[in-house]
N, C-alpha and C positions, 0 to 999 in steps of 0.2 A: 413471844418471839417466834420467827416461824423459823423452820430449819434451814432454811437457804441463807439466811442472815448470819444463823451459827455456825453452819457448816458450808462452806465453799464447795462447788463440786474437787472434787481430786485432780490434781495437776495434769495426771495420766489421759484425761477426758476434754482438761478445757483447749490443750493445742489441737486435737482434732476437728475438736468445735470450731477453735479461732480459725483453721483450716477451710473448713467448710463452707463457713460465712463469706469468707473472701472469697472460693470458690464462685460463690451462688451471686454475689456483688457484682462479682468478674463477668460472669455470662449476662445477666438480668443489665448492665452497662453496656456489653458488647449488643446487643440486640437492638437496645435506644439506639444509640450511635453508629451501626453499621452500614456502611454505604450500601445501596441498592444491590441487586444483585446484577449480573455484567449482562448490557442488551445489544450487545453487538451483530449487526445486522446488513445483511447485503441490501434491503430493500429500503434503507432510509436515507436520511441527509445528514443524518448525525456523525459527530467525528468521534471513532472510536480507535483510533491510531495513525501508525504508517499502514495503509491499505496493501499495499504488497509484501507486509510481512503477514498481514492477519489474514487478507482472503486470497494471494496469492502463493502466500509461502516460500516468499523471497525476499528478502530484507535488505540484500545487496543491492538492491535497483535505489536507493538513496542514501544518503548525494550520492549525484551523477560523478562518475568517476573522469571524467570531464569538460570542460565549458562548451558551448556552441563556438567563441572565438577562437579554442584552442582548435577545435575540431575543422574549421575554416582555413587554418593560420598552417595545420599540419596538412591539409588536404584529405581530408579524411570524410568518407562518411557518414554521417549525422542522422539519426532520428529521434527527434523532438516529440517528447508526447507530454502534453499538458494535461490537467490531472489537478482537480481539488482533492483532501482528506475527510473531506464531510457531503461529497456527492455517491449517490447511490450509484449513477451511472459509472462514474470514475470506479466502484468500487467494483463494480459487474466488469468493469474492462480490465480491470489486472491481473488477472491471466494471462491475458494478450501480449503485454507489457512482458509479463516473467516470461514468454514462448521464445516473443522475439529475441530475450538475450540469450537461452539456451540455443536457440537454432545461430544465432549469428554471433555469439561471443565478440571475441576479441576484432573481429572483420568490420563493426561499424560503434560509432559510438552514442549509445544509446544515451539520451541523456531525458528520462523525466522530471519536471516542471510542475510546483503548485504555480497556481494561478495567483494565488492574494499577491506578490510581490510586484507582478506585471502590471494590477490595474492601475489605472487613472494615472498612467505614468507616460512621458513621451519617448517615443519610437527612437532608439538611438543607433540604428541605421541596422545593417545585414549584421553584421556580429550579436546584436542582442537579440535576443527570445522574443523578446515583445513585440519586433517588428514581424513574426510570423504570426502571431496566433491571433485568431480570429472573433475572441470574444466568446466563444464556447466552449465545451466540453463533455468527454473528453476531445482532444485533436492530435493527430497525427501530421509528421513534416518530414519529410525525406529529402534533403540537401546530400545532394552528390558529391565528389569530391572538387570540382568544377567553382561550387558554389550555387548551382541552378536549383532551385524547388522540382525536384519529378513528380512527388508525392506530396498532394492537401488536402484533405480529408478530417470533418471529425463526427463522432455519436460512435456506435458500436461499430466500427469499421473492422472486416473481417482480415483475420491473421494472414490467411493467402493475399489477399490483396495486397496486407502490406510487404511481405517478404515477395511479393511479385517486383515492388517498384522497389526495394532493396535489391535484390540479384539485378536487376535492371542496371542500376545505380553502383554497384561493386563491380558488375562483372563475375561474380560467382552463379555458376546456375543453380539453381535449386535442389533439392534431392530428385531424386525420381521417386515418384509416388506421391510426395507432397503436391501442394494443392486443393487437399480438400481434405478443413481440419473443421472438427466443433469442438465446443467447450463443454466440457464436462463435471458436473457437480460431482464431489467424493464426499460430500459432508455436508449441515447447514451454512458453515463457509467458506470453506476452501474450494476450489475448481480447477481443472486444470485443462489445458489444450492437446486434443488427441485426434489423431488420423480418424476420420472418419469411414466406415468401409462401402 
């Protein structure tokens, strides 16, 4: 008989063991089983969240705080920006998106738009979204308080531009000095919009 049969190891020994084992199970399962590592990316079409929380670093820009109808209905200033979560472009332009609402807060009602909802749907006249947007993206819409379009535009449309046909549109003038901003990488994805000098 060999001594393992007679002699057990010592109690003292086999809970470490038992320890161990499930240890080494633990990891060698975690590794089979672990999702990919995170590829989140300004330069593709993949959907890796709400894009203005991940490459703008604003999270509050959705849901729009709100409707295009209410915004009509109060008289109020409206900026429409349509926006998928799985386009590259869309993702490159939300900074733009987060600029406009620190530069103009509470003074217009910013309301971004995914697009899946809108398509292949019929035009349900000036109050809904869908009768602006043009099939592309991203897009910009600036309805005044009037209810008139000043502002249609979409692709990379720059931040001046749009806060030009916003103070337009408000009646608030602009800063002085503003006018001439670019966007600025701080990271692989975050960016943000700064005075240019």
């Amino acid at each position: 008989m060999s001594r393992d049969a007679r002699h057990p190891l010592p109690r003292s020994l086999s809970r470490p063991l038992a320890g161990l084992w499930a240890l080494l199970l633990t990891v060698v399962l975690g590794l089979l089983w672990a999702p990919g590592e995170a590829a989140a990316s300004l330069e593709n079409d993949r959907y890796d969240g709400n894009i203005f929380a991940l490459y703008a670093g604003n999270g509050s820009l959705v849901p729009p705080r709100s409707s295009l109808a209410q915004s009509l209905a109060e008289h109020r200033v409206a900026v429409i920006v349509y926006y998928l979560d799985d386009s590259s472009v869309s993702k490159q332009f939300s900074p733009v998106v987060s600029e406009l609402q620190r530069v103009w807060g509470n003074a217009v009602d910013l309301i971004p738009l995914v697009t899946d909802p809108l398509q292949n749907r019929p035009d349900g006249g000036v109050a809904d979204p869908a009768h602006y947007w043009d099939g592309l993206i991203p897009q910009v819409v600036v309805i005044n308080s009037d209810g008139r379009v000043v502002f249609d535009r979409h692709g990379q449309v720059s931040v001046d531009a749009i806060n030009a046909a916003v103070s337009e549109a408000t009646g608030i003038p602009m800063a002085p000095g503003s006018g001439n901003s670019a966007t600025l990488s701080f990271n692989e994805l975050n960016s943000e919009v700064v005075a240019s000098r």
